[in-house]
Backbone as a printed PyTorch tensor [residue, N CA C, xyz], in Angstrom:
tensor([[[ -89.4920,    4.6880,    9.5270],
         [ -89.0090,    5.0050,    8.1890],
         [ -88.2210,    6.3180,    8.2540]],

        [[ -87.4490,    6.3710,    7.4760],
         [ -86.3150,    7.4550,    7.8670],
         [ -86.5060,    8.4090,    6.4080]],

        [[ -85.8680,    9.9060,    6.6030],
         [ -86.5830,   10.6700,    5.4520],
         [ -86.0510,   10.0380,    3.7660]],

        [[ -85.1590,    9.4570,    3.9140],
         [ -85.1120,    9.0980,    2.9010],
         [ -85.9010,    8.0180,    2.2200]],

        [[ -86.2890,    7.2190,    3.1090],
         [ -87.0990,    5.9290,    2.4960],
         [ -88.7460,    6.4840,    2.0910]],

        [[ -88.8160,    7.6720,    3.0180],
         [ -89.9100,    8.3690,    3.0070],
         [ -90.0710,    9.2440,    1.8380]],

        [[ -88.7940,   10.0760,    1.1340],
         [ -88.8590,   10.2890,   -0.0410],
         [ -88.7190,    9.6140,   -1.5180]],

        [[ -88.1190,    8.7600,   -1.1340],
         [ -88.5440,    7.5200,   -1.9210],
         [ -89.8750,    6.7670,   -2.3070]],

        [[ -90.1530,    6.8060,   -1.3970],
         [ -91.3000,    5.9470,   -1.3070],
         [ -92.9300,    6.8290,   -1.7460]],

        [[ -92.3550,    8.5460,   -1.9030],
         [ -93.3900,    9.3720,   -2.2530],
         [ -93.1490,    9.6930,   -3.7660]],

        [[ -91.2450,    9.8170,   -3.8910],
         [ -91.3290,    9.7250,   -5.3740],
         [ -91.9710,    8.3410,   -6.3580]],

        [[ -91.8020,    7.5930,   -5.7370],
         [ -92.0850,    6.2680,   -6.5110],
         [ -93.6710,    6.1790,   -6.3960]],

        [[ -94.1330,    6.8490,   -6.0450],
         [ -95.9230,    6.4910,   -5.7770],
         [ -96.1460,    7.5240,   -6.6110]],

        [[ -95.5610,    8.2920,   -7.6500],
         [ -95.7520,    8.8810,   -8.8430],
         [ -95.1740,   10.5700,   -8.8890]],

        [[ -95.0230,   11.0560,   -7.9450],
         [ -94.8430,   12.5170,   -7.4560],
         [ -93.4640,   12.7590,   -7.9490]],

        [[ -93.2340,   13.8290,   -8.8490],
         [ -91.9100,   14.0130,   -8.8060],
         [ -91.0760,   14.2540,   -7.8230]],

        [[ -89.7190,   14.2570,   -8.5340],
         [ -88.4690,   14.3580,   -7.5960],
         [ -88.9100,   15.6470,   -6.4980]],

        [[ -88.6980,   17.1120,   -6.6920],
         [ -88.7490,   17.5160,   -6.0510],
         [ -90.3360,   17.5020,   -4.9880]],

        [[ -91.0470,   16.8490,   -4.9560],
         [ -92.2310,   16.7240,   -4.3010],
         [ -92.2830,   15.4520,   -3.3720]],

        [[ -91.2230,   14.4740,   -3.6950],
         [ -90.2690,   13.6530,   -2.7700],
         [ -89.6370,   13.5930,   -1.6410]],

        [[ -88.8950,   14.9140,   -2.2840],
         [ -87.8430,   15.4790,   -1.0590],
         [ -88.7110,   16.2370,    0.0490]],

        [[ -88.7210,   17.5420,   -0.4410],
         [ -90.0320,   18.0470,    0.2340],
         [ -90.7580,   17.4790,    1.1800]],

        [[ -92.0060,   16.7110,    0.4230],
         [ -92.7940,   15.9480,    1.0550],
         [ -92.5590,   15.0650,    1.8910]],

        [[ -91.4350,   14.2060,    2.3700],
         [ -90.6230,   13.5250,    3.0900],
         [ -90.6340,   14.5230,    4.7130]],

        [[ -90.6310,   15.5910,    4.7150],
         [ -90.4350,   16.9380,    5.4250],
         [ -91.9220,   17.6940,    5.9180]],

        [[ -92.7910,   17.3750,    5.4910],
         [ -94.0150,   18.0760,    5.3270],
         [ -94.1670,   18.2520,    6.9660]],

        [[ -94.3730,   16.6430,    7.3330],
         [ -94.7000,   16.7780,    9.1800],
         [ -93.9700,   17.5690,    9.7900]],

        [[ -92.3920,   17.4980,    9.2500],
         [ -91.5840,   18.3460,   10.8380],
         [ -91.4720,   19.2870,   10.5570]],

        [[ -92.1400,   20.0190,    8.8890],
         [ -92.2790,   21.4650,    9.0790],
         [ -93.3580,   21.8440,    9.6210]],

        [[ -93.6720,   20.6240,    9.9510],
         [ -95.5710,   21.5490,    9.8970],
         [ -96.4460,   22.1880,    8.9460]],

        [[ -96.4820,   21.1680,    8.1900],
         [ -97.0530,   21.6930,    6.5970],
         [ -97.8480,   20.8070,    6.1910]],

        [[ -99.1740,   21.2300,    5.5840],
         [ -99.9940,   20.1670,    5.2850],
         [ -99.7170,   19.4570,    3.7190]],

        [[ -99.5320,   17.9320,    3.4600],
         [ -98.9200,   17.2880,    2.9010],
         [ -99.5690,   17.6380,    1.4160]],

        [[-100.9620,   18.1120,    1.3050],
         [-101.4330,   18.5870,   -0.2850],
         [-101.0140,   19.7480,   -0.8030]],

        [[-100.7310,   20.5500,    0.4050],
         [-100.2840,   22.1800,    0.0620],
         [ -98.4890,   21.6190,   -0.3660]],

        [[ -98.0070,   21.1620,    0.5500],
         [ -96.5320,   20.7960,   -0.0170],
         [ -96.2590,   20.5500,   -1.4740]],

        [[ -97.1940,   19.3620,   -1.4960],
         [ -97.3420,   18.4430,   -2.7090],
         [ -97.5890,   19.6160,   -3.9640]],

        [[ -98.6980,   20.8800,   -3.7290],
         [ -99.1000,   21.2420,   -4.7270],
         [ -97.8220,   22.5890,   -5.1830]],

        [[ -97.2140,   23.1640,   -4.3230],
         [ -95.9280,   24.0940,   -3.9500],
         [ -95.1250,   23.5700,   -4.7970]],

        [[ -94.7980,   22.6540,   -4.8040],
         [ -93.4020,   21.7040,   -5.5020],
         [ -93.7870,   21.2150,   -6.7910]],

        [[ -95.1040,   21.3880,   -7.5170],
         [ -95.3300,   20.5920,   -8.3270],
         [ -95.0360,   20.5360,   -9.5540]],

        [[ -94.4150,   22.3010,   -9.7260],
         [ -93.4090,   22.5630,  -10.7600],
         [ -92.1280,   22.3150,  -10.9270]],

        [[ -91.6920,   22.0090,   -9.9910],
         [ -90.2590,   21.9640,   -9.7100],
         [ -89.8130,   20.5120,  -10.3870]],

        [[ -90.7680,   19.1920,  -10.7620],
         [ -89.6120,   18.1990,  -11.4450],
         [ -89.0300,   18.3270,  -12.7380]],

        [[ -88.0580,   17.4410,  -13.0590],
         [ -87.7540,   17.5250,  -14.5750],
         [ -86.5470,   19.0030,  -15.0500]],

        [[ -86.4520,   19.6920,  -13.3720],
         [ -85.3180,   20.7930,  -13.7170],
         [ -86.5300,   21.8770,  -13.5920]],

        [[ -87.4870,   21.9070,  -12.9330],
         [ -88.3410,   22.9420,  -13.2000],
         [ -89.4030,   23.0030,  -14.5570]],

        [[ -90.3000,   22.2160,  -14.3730],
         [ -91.1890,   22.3780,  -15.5200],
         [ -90.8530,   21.2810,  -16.9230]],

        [[ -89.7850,   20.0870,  -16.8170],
         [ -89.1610,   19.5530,  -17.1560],
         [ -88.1600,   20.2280,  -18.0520]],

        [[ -87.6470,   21.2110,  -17.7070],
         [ -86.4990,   22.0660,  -18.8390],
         [ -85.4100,   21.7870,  -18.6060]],

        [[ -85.1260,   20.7760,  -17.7110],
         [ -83.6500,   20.1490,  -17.2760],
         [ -82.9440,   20.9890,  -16.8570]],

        [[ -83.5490,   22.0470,  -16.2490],
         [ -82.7260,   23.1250,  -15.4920],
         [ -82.2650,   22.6520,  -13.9740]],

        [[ -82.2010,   23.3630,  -12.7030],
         [ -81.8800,   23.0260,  -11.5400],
         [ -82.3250,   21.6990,  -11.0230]],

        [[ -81.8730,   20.6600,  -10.6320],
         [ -82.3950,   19.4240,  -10.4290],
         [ -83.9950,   19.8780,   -9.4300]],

        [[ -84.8000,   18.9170,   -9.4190],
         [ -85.8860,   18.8540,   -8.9400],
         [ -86.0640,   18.6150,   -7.3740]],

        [[ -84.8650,   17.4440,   -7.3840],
         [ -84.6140,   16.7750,   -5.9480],
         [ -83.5070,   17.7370,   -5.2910]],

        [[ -82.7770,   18.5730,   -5.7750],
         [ -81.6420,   19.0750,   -4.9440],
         [ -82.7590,   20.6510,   -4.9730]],

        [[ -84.0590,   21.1850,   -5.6790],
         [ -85.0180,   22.2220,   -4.9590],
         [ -85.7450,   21.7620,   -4.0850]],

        [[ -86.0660,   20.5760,   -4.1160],
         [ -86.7330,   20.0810,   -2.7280],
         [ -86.6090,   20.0550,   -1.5100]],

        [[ -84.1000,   20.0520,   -1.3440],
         [ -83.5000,   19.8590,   -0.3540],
         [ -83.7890,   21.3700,    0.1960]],

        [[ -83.8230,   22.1970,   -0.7100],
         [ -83.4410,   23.8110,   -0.3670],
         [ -84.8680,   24.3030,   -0.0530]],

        [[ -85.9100,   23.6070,   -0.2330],
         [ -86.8710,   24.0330,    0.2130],
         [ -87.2970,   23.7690,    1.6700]],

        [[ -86.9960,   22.7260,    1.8070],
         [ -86.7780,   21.8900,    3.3270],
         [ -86.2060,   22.7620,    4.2300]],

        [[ -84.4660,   22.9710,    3.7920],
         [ -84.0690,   23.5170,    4.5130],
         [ -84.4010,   25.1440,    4.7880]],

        [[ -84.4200,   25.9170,    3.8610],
         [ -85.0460,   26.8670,    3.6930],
         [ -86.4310,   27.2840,    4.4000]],

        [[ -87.1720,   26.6580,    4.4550],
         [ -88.3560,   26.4320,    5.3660],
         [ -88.1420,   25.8280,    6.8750]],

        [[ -86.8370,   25.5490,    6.9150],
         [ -86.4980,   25.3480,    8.7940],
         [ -85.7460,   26.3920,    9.1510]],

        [[ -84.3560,   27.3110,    8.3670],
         [ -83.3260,   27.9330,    8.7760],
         [ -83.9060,   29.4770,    8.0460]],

        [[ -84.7880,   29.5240,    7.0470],
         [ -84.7260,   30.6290,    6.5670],
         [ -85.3340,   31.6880,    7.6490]],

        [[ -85.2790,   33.1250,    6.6680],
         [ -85.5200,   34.4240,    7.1530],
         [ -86.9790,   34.7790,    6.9130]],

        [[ -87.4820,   35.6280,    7.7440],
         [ -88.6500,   36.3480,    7.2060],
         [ -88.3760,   37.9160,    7.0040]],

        [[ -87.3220,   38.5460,    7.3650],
         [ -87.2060,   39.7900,    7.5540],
         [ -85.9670,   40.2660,    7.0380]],

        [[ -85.7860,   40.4920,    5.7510],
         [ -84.1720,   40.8540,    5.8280],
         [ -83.4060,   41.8230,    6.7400]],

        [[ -84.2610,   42.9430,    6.7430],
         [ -83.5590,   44.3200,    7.8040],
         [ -83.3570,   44.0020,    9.0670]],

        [[ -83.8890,   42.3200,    9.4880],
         [ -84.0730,   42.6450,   10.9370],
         [ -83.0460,   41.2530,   11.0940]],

        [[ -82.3970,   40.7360,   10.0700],
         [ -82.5810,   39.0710,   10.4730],
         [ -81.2870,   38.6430,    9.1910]],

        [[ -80.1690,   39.5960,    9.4410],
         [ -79.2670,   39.6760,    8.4080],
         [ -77.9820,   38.3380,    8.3580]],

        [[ -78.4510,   37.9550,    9.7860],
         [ -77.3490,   36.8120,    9.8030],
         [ -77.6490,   35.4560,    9.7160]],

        [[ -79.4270,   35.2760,    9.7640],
         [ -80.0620,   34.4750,    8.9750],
         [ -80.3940,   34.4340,    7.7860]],

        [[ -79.9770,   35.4810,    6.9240],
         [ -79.5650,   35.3700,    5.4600],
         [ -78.6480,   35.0070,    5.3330]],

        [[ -77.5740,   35.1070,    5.9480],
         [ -75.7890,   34.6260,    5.3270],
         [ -76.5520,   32.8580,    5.9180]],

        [[ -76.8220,   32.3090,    6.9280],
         [ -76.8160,   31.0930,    7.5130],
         [ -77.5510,   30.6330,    6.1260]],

        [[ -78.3230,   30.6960,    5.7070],
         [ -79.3570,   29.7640,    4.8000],
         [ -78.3680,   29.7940,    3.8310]],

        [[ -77.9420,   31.1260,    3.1190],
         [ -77.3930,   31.2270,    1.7110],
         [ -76.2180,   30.1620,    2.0820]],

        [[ -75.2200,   30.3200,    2.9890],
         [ -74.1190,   29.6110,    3.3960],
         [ -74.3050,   27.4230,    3.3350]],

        [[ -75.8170,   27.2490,    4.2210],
         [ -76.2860,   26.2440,    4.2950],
         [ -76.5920,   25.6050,    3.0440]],

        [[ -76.9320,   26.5950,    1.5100],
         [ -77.5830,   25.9730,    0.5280],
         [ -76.3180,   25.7740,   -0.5700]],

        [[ -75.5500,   26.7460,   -0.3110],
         [ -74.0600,   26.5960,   -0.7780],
         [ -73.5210,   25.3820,   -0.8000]],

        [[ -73.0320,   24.9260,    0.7150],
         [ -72.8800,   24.1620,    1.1530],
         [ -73.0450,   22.0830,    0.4270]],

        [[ -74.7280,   22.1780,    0.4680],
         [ -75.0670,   21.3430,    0.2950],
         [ -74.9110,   21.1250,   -0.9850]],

        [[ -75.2130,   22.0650,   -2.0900],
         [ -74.7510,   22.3290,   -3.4990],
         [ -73.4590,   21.6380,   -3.6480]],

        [[ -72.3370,   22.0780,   -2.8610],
         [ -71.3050,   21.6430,   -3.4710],
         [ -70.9680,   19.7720,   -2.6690]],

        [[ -71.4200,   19.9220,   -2.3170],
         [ -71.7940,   18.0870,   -1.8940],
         [ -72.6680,   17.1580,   -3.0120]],

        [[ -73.5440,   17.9320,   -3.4900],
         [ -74.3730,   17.2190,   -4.2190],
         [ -73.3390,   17.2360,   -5.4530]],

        [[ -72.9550,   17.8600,   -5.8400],
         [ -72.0810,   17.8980,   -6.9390],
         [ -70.6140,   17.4600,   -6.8210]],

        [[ -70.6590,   17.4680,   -5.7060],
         [ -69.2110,   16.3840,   -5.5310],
         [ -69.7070,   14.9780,   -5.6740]],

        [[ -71.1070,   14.2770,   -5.3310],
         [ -71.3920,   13.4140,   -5.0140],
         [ -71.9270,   12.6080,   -6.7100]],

        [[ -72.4760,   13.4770,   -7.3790],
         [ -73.0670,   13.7070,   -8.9590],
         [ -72.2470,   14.2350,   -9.6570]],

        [[ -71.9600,   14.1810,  -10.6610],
         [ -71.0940,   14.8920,  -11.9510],
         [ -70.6960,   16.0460,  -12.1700]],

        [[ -71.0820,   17.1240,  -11.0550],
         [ -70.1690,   18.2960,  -10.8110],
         [ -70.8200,   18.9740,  -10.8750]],

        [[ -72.3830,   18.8740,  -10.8660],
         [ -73.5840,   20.1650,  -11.0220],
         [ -74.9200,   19.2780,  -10.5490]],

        [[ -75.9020,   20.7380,  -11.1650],
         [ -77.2970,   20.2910,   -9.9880],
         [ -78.2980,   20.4760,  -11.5890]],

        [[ -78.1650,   20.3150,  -12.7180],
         [ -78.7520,   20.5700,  -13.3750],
         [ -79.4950,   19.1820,  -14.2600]],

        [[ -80.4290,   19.3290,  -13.9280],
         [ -80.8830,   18.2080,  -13.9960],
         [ -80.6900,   17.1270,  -15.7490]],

        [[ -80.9120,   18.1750,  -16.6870],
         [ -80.3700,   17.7060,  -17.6340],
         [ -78.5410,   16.6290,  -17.6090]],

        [[ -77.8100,   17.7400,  -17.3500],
         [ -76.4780,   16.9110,  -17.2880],
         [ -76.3290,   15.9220,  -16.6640]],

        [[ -77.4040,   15.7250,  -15.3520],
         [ -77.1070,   14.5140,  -14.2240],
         [ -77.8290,   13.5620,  -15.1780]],

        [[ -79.0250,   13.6250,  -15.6130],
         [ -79.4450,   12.4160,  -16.2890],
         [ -78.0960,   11.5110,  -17.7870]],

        [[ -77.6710,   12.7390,  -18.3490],
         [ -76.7070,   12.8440,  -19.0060],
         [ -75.4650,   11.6300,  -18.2570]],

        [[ -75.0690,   12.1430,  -17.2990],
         [ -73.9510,   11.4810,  -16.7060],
         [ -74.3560,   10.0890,  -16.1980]],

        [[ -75.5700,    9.6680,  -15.9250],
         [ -76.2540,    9.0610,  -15.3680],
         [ -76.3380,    7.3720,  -16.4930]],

        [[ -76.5650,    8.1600,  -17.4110],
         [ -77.0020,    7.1310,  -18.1440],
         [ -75.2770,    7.0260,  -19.5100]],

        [[ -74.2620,    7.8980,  -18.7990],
         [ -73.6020,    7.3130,  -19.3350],
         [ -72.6550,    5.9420,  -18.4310]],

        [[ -73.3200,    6.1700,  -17.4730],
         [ -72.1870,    5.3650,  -16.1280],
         [ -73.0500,    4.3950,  -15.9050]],

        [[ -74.8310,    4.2130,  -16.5960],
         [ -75.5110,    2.9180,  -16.0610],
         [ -74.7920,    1.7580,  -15.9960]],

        [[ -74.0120,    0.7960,  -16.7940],
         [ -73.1500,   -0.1530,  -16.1840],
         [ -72.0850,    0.3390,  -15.3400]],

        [[ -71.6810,    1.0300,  -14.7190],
         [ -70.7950,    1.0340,  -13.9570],
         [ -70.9710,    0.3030,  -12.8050]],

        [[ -69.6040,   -0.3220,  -12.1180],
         [ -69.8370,   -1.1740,  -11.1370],
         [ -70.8690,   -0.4890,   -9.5840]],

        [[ -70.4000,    1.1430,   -9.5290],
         [ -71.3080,    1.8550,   -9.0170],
         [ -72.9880,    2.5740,   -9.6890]],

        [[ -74.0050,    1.8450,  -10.1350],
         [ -74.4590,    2.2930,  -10.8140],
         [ -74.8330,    3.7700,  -10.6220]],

        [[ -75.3480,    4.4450,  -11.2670],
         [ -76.2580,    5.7450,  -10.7780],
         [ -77.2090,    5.6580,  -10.8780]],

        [[ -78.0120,    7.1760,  -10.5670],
         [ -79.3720,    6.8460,   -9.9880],
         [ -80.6730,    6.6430,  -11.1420]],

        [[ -80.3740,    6.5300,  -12.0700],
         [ -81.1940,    6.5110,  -13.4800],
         [ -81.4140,    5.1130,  -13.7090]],

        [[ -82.8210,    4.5320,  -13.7240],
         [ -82.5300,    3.2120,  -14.0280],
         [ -82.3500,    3.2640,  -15.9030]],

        [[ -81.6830,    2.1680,  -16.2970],
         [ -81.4980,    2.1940,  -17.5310],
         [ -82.7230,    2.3030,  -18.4790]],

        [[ -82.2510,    3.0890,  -19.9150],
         [ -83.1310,    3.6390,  -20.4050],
         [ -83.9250,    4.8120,  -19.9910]],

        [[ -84.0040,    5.5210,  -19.2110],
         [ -84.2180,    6.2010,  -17.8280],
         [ -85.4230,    6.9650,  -19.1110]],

        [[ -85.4320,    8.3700,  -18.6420],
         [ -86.2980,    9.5970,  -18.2420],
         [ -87.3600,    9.1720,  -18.3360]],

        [[ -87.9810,    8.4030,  -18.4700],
         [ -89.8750,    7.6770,  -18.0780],
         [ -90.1090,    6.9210,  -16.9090]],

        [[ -89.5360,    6.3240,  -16.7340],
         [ -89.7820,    5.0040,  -15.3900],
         [ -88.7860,    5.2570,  -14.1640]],

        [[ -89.4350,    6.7420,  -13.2690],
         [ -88.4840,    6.9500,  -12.0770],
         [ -87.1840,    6.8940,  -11.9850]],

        [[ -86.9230,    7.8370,  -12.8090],
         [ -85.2040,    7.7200,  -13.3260],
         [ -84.4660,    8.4030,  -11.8560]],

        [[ -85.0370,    9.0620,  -11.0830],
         [ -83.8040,   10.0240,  -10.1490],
         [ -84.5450,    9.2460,   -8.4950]],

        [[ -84.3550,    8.0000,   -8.2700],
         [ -84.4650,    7.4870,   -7.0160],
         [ -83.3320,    7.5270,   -6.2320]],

        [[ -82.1860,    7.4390,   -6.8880],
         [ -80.4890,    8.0060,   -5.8540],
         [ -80.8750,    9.3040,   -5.9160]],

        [[ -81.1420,   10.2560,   -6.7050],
         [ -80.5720,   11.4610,   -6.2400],
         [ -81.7860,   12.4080,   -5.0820]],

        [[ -83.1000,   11.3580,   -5.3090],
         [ -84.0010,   11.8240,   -4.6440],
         [ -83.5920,   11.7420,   -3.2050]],

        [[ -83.4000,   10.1730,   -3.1540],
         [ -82.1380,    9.7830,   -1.4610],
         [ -81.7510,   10.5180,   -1.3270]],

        [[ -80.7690,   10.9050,   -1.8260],
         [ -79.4920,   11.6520,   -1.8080],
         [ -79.6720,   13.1770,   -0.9570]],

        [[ -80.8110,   13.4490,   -1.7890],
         [ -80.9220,   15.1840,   -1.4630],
         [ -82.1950,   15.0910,    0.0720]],

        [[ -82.9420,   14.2150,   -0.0880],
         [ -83.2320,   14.1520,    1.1850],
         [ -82.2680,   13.6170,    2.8670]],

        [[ -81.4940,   12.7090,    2.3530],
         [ -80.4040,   12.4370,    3.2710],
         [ -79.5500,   13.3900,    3.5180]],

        [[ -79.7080,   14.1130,    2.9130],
         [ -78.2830,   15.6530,    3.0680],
         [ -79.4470,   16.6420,    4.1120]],

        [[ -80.7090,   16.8310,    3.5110],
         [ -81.7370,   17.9020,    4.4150],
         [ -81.9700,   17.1080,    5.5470]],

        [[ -82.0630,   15.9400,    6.0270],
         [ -82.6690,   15.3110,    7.4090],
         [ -80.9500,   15.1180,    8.3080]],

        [[ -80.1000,   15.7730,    7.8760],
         [ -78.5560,   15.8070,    8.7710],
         [ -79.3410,   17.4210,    9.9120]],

        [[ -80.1360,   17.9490,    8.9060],
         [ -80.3300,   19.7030,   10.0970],
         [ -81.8520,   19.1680,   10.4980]],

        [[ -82.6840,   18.2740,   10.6520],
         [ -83.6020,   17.6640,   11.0840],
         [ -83.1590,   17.0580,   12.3370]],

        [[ -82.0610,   16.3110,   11.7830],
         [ -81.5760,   15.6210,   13.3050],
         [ -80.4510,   16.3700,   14.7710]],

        [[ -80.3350,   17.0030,   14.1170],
         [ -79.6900,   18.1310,   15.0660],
         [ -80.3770,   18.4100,   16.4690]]])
């Protein structure tokens, strides 16, 4: 199973988005899967459901962040530019890829205005109750398991 089917398959067994992504990651950080689970557990819905920063694109940055990040700023200054650069990065992918931002409100927004589209999005119709962000959960885990496979 590959991290995405793996975050899938954790969002859909009830766990929010960002506890998806994440959790998909737990083994190859070396992290035990309840402590992950319980770390992230604010993070769906935009953070606390306030439709702020998507849930699934803090999950990606936690991932990565927890493989590339720093522990030391004074000592470890060019592993601050690498992460900040890395989370940049992926930001503007996710939002090239989604409606032009990471905020979870607007994506559901855009989401459910494009449900018939011949490309659907990731909201099933009628969305915010019944596992509305299974693309973008993919999504943001398929972008963090590209520096996994390295």
């Amino acid at each position: 199973m590959d991290y995405r089917d793996k975050a899938d398959q954790i969002y859909n067994s009830g766990f929010n988005c960002c506890q998806g992504v994440i959790g998909a990651f737990a083994e190859a950080l070396h992290m035990d899967f309840q402590e992950v689970m319980a770390l992230a557990s604010g993070f769906g819905g935009g953070m606390g459901k306030s439709g702020e920063v998507c849930g699934a694109f803090s999950g990606l940055v936690m991932a990565v962040s927890k493989q590339y990040g720093y522990f030391s700023p004074a000592e470890e200054p060019e592993k601050k530019k690498e992460i900040y650069q890395i989370v940049t990065d992926y930001m503007e992918r996710f939002k090239a890829e989604y409606a032009g931002c990471i905020t979870c409100r607007a994506l559901k927004a855009y989401t459910e205005e494009h449900q018939n589209d011949e490309k659907p999005g990731p909201t099933q119709p009628g969305s915010y109750g019944a596992r509305p962000c299974t693309a973008f959960v993919r999504y943001a885990a398929g972008l963090a398991a590209e520096r996994f496979q390295k």
